[in-house]
KEVO-649789 format. One record per residue (C-alpha): x, y, z; residue in three letters. Coordinates in steps of 0.2 Angstrom, whole numbers. Example, Ala and Ser with C-alpha at 12.3 -4.5 7.8 and 13.67 -1.06 7.14 Angstrom:
REM KEVO-649789
PT:east:north:up:residuo
PT:62:-22:39:ala
PT:68:-5:36:ser
REM end
This chain:
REM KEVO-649789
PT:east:north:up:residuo
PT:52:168:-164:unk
PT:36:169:-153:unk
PT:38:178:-138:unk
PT:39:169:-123:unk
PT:32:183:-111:unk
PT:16:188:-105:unk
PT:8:189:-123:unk
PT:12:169:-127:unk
PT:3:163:-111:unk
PT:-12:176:-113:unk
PT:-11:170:-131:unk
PT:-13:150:-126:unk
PT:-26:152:-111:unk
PT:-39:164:-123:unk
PT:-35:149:-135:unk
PT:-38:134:-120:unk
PT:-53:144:-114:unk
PT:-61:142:-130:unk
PT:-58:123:-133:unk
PT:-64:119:-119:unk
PT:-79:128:-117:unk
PT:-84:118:-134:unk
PT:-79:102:-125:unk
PT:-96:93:-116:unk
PT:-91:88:-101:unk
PT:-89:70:-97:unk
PT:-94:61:-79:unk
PT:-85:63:-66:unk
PT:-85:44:-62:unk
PT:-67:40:-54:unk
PT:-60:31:-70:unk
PT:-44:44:-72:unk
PT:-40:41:-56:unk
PT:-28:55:-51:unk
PT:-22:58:-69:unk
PT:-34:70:-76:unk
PT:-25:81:-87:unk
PT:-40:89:-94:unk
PT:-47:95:-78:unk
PT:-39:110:-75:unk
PT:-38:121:-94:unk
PT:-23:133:-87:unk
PT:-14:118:-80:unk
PT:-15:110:-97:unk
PT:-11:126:-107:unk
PT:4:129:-94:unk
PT:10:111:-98:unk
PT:8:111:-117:unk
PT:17:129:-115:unk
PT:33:121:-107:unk
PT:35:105:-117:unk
PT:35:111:-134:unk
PT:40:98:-147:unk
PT:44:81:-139:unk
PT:60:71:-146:unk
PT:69:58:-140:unk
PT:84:50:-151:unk
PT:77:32:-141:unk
PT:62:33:-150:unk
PT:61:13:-153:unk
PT:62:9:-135:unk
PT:45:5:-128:unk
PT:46:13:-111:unk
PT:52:31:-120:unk
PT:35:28:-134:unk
PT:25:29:-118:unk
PT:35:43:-110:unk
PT:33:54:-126:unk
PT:13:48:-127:unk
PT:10:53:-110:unk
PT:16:70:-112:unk
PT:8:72:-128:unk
PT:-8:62:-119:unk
PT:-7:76:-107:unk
PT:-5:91:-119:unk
PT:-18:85:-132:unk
PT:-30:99:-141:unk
PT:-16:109:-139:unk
PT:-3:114:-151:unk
PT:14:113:-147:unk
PT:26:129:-144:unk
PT:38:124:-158:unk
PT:51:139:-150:unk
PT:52:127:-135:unk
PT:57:106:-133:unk
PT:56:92:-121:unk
PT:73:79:-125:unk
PT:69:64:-117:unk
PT:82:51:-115:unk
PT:95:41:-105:unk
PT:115:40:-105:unk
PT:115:30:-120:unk
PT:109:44:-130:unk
PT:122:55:-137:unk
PT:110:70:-136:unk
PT:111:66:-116:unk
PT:128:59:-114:unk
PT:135:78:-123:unk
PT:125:86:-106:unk
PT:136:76:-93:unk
PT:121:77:-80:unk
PT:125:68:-63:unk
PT:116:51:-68:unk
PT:127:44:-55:unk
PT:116:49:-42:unk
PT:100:41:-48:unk
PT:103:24:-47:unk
PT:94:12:-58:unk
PT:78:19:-60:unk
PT:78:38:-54:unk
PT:80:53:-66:unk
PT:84:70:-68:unk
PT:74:82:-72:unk
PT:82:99:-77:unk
PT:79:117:-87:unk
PT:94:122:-99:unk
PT:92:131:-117:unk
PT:100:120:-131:unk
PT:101:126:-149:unk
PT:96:142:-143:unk
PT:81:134:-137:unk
PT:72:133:-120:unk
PT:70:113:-115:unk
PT:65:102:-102:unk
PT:77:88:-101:unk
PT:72:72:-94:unk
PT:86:60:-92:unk
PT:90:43:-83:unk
PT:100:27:-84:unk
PT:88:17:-90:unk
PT:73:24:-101:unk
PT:61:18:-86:unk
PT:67:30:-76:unk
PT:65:43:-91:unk
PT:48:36:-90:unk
PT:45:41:-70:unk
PT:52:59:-75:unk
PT:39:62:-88:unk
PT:27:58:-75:unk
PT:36:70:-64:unk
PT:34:84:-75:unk
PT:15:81:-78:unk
PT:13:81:-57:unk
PT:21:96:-56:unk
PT:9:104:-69:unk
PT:-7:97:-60:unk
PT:0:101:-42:unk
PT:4:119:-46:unk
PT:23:117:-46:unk
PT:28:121:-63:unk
PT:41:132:-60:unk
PT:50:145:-74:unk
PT:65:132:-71:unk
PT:64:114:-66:unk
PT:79:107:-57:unk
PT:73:90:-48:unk
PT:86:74:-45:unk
PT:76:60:-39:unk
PT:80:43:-37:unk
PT:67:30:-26:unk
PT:70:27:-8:unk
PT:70:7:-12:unk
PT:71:-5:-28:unk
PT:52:-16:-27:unk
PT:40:-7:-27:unk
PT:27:-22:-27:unk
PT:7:-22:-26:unk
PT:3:-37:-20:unk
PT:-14:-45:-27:unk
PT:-25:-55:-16:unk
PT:-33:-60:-30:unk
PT:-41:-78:-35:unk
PT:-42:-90:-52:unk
PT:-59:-88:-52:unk
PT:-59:-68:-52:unk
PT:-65:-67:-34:unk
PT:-53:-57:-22:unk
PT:-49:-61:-4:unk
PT:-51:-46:4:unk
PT:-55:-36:-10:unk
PT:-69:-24:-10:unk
PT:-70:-17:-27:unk
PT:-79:-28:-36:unk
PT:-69:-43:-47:unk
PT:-51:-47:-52:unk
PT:-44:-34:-63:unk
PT:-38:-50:-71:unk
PT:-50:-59:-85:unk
PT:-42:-75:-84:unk
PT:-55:-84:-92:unk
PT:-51:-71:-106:unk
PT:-32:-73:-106:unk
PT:-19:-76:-116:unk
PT:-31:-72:-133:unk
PT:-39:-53:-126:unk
PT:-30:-44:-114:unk
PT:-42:-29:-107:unk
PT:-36:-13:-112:unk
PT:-40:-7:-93:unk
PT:-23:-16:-89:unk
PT:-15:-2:-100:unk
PT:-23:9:-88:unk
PT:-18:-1:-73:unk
PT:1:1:-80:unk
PT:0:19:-85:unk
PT:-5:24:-66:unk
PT:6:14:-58:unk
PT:20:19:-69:unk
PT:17:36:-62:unk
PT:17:34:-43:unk
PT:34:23:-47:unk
PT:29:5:-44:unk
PT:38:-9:-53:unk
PT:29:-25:-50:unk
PT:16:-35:-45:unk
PT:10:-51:-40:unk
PT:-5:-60:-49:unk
PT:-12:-70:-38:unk
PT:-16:-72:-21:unk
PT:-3:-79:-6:unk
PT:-16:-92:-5:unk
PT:-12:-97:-20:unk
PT:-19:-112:-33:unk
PT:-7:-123:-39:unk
PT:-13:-120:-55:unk
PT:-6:-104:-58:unk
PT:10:-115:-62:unk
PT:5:-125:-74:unk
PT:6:-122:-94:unk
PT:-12:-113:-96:unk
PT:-10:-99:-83:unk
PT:9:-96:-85:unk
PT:5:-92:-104:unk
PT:-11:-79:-98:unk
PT:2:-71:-85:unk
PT:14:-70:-101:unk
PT:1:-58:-110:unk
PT:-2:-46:-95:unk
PT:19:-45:-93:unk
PT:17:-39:-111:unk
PT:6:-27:-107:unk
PT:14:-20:-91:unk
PT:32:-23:-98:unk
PT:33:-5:-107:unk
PT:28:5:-90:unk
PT:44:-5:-80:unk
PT:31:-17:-70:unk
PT:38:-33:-68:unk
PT:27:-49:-66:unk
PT:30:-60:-50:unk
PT:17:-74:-45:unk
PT:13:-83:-27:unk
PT:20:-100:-27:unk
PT:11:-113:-19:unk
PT:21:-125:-10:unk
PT:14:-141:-12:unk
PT:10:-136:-32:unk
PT:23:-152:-37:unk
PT:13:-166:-26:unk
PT:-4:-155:-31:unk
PT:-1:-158:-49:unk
PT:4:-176:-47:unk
PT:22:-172:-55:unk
PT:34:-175:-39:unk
PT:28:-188:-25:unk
PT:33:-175:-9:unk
PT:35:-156:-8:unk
PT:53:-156:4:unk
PT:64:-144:-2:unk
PT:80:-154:2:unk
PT:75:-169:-10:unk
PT:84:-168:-27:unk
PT:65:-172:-37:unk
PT:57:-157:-28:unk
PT:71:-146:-34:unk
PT:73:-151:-50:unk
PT:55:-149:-53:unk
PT:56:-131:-49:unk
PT:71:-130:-57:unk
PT:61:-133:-75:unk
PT:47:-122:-69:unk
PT:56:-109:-68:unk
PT:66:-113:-85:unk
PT:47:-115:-92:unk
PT:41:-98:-85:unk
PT:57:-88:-92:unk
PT:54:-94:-107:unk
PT:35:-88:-109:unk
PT:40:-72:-98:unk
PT:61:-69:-99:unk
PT:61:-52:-85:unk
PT:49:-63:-73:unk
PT:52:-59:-59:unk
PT:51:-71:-47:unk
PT:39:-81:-35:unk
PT:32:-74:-16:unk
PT:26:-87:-6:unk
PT:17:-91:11:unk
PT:22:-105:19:unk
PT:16:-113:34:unk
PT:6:-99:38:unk
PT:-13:-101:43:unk
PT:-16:-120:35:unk
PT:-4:-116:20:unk
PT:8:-130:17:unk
PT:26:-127:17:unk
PT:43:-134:24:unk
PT:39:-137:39:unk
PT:28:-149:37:unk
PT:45:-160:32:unk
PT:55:-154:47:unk
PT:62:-139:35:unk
PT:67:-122:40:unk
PT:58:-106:31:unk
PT:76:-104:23:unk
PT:78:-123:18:unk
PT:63:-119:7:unk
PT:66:-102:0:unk
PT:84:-104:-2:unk
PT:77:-119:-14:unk
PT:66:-108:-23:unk
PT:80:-95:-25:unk
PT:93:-105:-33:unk
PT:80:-111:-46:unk
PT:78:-93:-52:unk
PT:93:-86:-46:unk
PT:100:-90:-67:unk
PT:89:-81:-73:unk
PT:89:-66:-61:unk
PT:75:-69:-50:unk
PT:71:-66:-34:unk
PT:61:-74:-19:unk
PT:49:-65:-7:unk
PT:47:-75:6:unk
PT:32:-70:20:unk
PT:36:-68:38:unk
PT:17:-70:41:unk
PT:19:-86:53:unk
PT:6:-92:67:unk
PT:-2:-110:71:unk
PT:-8:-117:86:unk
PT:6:-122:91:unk
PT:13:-105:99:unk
PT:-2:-103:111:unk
PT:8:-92:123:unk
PT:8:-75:113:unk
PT:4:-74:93:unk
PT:14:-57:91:unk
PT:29:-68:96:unk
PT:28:-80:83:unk
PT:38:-72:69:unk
PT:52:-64:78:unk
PT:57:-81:87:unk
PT:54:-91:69:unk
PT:64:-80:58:unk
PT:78:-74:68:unk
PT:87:-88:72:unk
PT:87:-89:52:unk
PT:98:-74:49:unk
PT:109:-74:39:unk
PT:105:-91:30:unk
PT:95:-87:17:unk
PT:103:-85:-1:unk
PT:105:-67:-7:unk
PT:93:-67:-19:unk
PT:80:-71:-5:unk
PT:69:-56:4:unk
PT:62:-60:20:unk
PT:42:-49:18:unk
PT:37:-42:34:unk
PT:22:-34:38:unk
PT:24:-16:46:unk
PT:15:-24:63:unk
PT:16:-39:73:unk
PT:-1:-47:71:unk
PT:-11:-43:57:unk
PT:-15:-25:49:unk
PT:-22:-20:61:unk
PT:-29:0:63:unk
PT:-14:3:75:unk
PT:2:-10:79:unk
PT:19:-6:85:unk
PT:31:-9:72:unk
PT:36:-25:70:unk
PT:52:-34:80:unk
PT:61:-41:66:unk
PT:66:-22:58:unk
PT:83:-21:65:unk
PT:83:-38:71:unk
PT:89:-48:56:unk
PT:104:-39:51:unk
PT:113:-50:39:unk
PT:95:-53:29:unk
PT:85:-38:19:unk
PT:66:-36:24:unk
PT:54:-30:14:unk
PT:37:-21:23:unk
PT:22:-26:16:unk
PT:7:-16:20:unk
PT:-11:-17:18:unk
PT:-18:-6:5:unk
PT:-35:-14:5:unk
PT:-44:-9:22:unk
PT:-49:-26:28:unk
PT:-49:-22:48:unk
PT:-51:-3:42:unk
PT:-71:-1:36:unk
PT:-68:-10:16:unk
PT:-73:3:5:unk
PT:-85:15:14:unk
PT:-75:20:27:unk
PT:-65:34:24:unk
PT:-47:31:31:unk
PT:-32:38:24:unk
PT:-19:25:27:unk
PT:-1:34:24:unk
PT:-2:43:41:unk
PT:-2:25:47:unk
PT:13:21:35:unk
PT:22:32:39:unk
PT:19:31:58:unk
PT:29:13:54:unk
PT:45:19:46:unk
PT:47:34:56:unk
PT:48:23:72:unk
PT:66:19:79:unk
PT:71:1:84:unk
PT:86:8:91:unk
PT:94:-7:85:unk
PT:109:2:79:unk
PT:104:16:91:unk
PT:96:33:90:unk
PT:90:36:73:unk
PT:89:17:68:unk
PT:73:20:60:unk
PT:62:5:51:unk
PT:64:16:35:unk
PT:82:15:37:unk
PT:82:-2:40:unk
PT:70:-6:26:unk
PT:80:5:14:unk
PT:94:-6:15:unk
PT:104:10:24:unk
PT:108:0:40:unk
PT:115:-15:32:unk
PT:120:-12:14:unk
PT:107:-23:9:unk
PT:106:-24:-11:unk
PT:89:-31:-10:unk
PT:76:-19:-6:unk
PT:58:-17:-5:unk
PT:41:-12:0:unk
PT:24:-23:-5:unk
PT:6:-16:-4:unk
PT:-9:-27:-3:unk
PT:-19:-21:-19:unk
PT:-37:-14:-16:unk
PT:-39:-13:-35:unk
PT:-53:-23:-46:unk
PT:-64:-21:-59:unk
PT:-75:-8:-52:unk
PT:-76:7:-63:unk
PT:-67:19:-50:unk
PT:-54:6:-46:unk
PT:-53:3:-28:unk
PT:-72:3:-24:unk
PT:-72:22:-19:unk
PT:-63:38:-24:unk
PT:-56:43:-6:unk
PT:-48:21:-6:unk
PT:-39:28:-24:unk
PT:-28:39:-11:unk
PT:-21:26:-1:unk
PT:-15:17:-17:unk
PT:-7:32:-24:unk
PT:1:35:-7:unk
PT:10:20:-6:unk
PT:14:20:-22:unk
PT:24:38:-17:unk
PT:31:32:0:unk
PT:41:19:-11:unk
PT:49:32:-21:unk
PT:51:46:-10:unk
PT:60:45:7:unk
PT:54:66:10:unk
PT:38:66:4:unk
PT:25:65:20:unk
PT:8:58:23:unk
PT:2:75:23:unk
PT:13:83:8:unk
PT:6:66:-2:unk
PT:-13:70:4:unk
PT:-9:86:-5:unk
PT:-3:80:-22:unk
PT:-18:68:-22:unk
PT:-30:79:-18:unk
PT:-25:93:-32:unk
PT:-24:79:-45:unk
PT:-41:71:-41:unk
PT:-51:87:-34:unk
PT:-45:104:-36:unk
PT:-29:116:-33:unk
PT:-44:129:-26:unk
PT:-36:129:-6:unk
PT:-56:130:-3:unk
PT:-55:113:-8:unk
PT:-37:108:-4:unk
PT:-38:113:13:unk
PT:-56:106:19:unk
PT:-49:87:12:unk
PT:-34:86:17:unk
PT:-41:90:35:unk
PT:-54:76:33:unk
PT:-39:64:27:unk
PT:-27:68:40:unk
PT:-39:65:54:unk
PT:-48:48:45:unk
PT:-35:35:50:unk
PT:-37:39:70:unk
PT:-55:43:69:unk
PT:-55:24:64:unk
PT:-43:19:79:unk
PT:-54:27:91:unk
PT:-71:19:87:unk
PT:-63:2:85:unk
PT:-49:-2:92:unk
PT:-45:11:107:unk
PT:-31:13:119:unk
PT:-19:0:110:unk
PT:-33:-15:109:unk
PT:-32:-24:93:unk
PT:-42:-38:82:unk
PT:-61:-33:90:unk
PT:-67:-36:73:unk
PT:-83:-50:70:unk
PT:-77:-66:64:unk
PT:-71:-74:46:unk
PT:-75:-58:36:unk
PT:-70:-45:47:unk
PT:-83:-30:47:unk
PT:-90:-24:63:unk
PT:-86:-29:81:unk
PT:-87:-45:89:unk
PT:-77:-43:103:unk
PT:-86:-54:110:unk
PT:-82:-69:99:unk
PT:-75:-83:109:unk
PT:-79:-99:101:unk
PT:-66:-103:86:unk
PT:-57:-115:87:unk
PT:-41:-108:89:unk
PT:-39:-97:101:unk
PT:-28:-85:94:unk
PT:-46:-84:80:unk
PT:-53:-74:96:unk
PT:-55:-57:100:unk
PT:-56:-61:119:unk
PT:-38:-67:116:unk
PT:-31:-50:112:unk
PT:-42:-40:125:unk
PT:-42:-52:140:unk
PT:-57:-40:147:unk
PT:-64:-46:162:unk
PT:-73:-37:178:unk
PT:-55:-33:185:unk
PT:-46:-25:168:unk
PT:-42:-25:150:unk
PT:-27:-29:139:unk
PT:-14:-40:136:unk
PT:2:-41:146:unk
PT:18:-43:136:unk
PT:26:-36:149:unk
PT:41:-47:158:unk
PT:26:-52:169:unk
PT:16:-57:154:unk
PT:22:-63:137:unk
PT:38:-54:138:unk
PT:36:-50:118:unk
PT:42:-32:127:unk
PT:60:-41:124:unk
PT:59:-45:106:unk
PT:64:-24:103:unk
PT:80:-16:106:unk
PT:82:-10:126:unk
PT:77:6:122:unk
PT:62:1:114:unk
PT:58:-13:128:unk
PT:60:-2:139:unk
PT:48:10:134:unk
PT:35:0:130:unk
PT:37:-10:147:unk
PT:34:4:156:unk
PT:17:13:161:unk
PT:22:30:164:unk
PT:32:31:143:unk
PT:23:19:135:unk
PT:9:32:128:unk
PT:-9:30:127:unk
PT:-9:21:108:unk
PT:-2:5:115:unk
PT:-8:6:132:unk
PT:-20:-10:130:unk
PT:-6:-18:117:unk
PT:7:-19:130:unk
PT:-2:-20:150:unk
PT:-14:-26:157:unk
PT:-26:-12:166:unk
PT:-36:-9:179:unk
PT:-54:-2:175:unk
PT:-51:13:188:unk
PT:-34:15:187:unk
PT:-30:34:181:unk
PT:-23:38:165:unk
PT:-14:53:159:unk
PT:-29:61:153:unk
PT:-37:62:172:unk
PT:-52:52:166:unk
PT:-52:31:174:unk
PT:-47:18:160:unk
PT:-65:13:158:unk
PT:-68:34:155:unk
PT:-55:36:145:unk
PT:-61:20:134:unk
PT:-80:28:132:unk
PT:-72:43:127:unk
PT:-61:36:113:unk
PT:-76:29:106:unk
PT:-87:43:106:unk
PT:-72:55:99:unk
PT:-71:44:86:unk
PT:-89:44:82:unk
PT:-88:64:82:unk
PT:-71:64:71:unk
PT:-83:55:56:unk
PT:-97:68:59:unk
PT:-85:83:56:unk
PT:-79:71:38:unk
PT:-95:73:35:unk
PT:-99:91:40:unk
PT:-83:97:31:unk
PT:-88:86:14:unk
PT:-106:93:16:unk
PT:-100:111:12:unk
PT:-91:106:-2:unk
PT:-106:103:-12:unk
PT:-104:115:-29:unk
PT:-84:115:-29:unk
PT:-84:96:-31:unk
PT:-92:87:-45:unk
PT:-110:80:-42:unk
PT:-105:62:-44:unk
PT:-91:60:-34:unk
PT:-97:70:-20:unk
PT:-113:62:-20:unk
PT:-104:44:-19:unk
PT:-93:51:-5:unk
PT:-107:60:4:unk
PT:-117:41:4:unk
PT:-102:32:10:unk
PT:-98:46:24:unk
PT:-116:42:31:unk
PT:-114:24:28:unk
PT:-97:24:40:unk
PT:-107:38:53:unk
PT:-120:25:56:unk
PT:-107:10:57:unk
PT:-95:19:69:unk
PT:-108:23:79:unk
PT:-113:4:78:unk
PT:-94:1:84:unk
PT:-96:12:97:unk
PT:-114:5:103:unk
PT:-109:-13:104:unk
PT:-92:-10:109:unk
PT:-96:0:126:unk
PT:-112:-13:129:unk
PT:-99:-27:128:unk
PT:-86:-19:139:unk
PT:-99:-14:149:unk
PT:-109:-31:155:unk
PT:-89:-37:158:unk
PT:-84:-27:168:unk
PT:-99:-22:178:unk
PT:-97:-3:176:unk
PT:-111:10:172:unk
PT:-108:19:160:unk
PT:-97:38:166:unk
PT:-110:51:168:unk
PT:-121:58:154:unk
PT:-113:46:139:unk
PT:-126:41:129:unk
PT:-133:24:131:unk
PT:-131:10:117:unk
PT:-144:11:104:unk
PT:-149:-8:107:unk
PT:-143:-22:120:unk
PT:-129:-33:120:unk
PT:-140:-48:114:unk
PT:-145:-38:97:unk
PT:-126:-32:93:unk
PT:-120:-51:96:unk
PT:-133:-58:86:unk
PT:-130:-48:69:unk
PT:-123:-57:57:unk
PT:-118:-53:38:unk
PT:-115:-69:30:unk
PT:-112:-63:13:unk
PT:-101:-51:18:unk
PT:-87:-47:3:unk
PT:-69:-52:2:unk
PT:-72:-65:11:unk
PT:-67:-83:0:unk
REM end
């Protein structure tokens, strides 16, 4: 038996050293995203060490094929420690039943992970209910080994905070992708069913490995044509694909898709022809994709066509959909994302006053999709009111992956920080400790349905999201669905020592720059609480000035409400009163001046220009200072990225240095324009020696990019 001291791991790493000084080096162009098993040699050795032979007695299960080619994926150009083994497998094995491990505290798709000796030898055991969450344990083990925590014994019992764990695509028929900024559709339709792209095994294998298991096609705004015959069978071949790797195939439904395609003569959910027409589609999807599972939809939601137009309710229509998949174990996710014209006193209200009357109504296999803030995405909401205020029906939080208000994909913003200011937040709803995470975790209420859903930034560019640092923001929210410990910055952390280094010169310098991105972002765009001061239809840049669309909920002058008096919006009991949409607690505090904090300040009051803030400076001070801090936060990125240079590979670090200066130059542009607009409002100079805006008021308003991207 080799010895498994000192002389077997000085043994492997003089081996390791010499295979991969012979190995050219390959580019370093973002394609391996945060799995690059090859970067780090000891890693590697470490790994190939500690797995050993790989057996499973469930080695005709496709999930447990991928798990044991992972590792081996992982390990390769390196030959196994034949003293040492890696048994992979769930409850149904009798290798793994004879262990009697606590697979009653994982739940469907957790695992265990654990060190024991069997026959003498030393072996990892990765074991689940179900062989996808075997597969999540193998990818555990292979984090550990690129994160540095491969310890002599492994005991790790994990199970995910929520059961969906959905990206949601925004993506179009045609391959274009509304508010997509990396390039096409990951999805070759025109290509589909007869070649599938053997990138979608990639696209499987990462998301496999941060835990999600689903995702939706195609966009909210969706074609009726993704129902009919044609497209369901080029959605049947990508669920072949994705099946093994536990990702699920959902597709947006399109209300009106019956009188669209000229098969029923009206789209009301209570007439017998409409739901018997769903009733086949879904008969006729099941067949071509039998775990489908099931349809999101947006309805009556910025033109979208949906109940309402026939004098239904939101839950008349999903609860139709629902019991035309509920046979076949299907589910409904049904948007929350309501606002028309015809709400003109507050558009934050909208959803609350829609949706809670409906609690409790919908069928159980119904999820009511809520995005983490009242309006839209934006670079700071509150939490929404509905958490907590819909106790008898489960909500699923969707958030916004791709940065559509947040700089698309040049402008570094590390989003989980964001996130996870969301679920930490208390709606106080149940009292103290009521948390949005609580609530969406189905621990409030005992929901069975529970979920979170991420607005994909993924296309066809080589390094997937369009730019390296974007790839963190889709691994961490992959990693906030699973975990319910892991925080924004423990995540920064993992992503960094996959995609970088481990070396703490790098570690330390990066996650710095992530942790500070997101409200370095706030503060040259949206200060103090103000919201939605982006240019119009696409989105990039400022245009707070815009106030010619025709509805007037379109306009950024709708949300700030600057004149030469003050700024913001009231939603005090003096104003909207959307204060009263919260729990007490939560009203209270956000109704009030004095505990309301400086983040929603401009959200929640109106304030005088001269009126002093906590800060000592006036609110028009304070508002030029926000600007210029956030300017100064993108300089240090850049500073901090600039000594870097040599520990980071030339590609990537020349990309990232580009984009820095790209989103230095457009902050400050944020900040120019910004303070000229506020500035000729109100009819303040600016505070003594602030910089002047680079160009007049006139230039910033007549800039214009019509070809802007995401924008279809």
């Amino acid at each position: 038996m080799a010895d498994r001291t000192g002389g077997l791991w000085a043994w492997l790493a003089a081996v390791a050293m010499v295979v991969f000084a012979v190995v050219p080096a390959h580019a370093e162009d973002g394609y391996e995203l945060w799995m690059r098993y090859d970067a780090d040699p000891a890693a590697k050795v470490a790994l190939a060490a500690r797995i050993g032979e790989v057996r499973s007695e469930e080695g005709a299960d496709a999930s447990i094929v991928v798990a044991m080619a992972e590792l081996r994926r992982a390990t390769s150009g390196l030959s196994a420690d034949t003293d040492r083994a890696t048994l992979l497998g769930t409850a149904a094995s009798p290798a793994i039943a004879a262990l009697r491990l606590p697979l009653d505290r994982v739940g469907e798709d957790g695992f265990i992970l654990r060190s024991m000796t069997l026959d003498g030898r030393p072996t990892t055991v990765i074991a689940a209910n179900r062989p996808v969450g075997v597969l999540y344990g193998a990818f555990h083990l292979l984090r550990l080994a690129q994160t540095g925590g491969l310890a002599d014994r492994i005991d790790v019992i994990e199970r995910p905070r929520v059961g969906l764990r959905l990206l949601n695509h925004w993506d179009n028929l045609d391959r274009t992708v509304e508010r997509g900024y990396s390039g096409q559709s990951i999805w070759d339709w025109w290509k589909l069913p007869g070649h599938a792209d053997p990138r979608y095994t990639d696209y499987a294998r990462a998301n496999a490995s941060i835990g999600i298991n689903g995702t939706v096609l195609n966009n909210v705004n969706a074609s009726a044509d993704s129902l009919t015959a044609a497209w369901i069978a080029k959605a049947a071949r990508v669920a072949d694909v994705l099946r093994p790797y536990g990702i699920r195939v959902y597709l947006s439904a399109r209300w009106s898709a019956p009188v669209e395609l000229k098969e029923t003569a009206t789209a009301d959910p209570l007439d017998p022809a409409v739901a018997a027409w769903w009733n086949a589609k879904a008969d006729e999807i099941y067949r071509a994709i039998p775990d489908f599972g099931g349809f999101l939809v947006k309805a009556n939601s910025e033109g979208q066509p949906g109940p309402q137009d026939y004098g239904r309710s939101h839950a008349d229509g999903a609860n139709m959909l629902a019991a035309a998949v509920k046979p076949h174990g299907g589910i409904v996710m049904w948007r929350a994302f309501v606002y028309s014209e015809t709400d003109p006193e507050d558009r934050a209200k909208q959803a609350y006053s829609e949706f809670r009357p409906l609690d409790g109504v919908f069928a159980d296999n119904v999820i009511v999709q809520v995005k983490n803030g009242p309006i839209d995405f934006q670079p700071r909401e509150p939490f929404h009111p509905l958490f907590g205020a819909m106790p008898k029906t489960p909500l699923m939080i969707e958030f916004q992956i791709t940065k559509e208000y947040l700089g698309f994909a040049t402008h570094l913003a590390y989003l989980a920080p964001m996130w996870e200011e969301v679920l930490v937040a208390d709606t106080h709803t149940r009292g103290p400790g009521t948390t949005v995470a609580k609530v969406v975790e189905g621990a409030v209420d005992r929901h069975r349905l529970t979920g979170m859903a991420g607005v994909a930034n993924i296309g066809s560019d080589r390094n997937w999201s369009g730019s390296i640092f974007d790839q963190a923001n889709w691994y961490a929210f992959g990693r906030m669905a699973w975990s319910g410990s892991a925080t924004a910055q423990d995540i920064a952390r993992e992503w960094i020592a996959q995609t970088f280094s481990r070396d703490l010169a790098v570690v330390a310098p990066v996650e710095a720059m992530m942790m500070a991105s997101r409200e370095a972002v706030v503060d040259y765009m949206t200060p103090l609480g103000l919201t939605h001061l982006m240019a119009t239809g696409h989105h990039y840049g400022p245009g707070p000035w815009v106030s010619d669309l025709a509805r007037p909920e379109w306009n950024p002058v709708y949300y700030h409400r600057a004149d030469g008096d003050g700024i913001g919006f009231d939603r005090t009991r003096g104003g909207s009163n959307a204060v009263a949409q919260y729990a007490p607690p939560v009203a209270r505090r956000f109704a009030d001046r004095r505990t309301v904090g400086d983040e929603y300040l401009l959200w929640f009051h109106r304030v005088g220009w001269d009126e002093t803030l906590a800060s000592g400076r006036s609110l028009w001070g304070e508002l030029v200072h926000r600007y210029d801090r956030g300017v100064a936060g993108v300089g240090d990125m850049r500073r901090r990225w600039a000594a870097l240079e040599g520990r980071i590979d030339a590609e990537r670090h020349g990309e990232v240095r580009d984009f820095l200066a790209i989103q230095e130059k457009e902050a400050m542009w944020w900040r120019d324009a910004s303070i000229a607009y506020f500035a000729d409002v109100s009819g303040r100079a600016l505070p003594a020696g602030t910089r002047a805006p680079a160009r007049s008021l006139d230039e910033y308003k007549a800039i214009s990019h019509p070809h802007a991207p995401g924008h279809h």
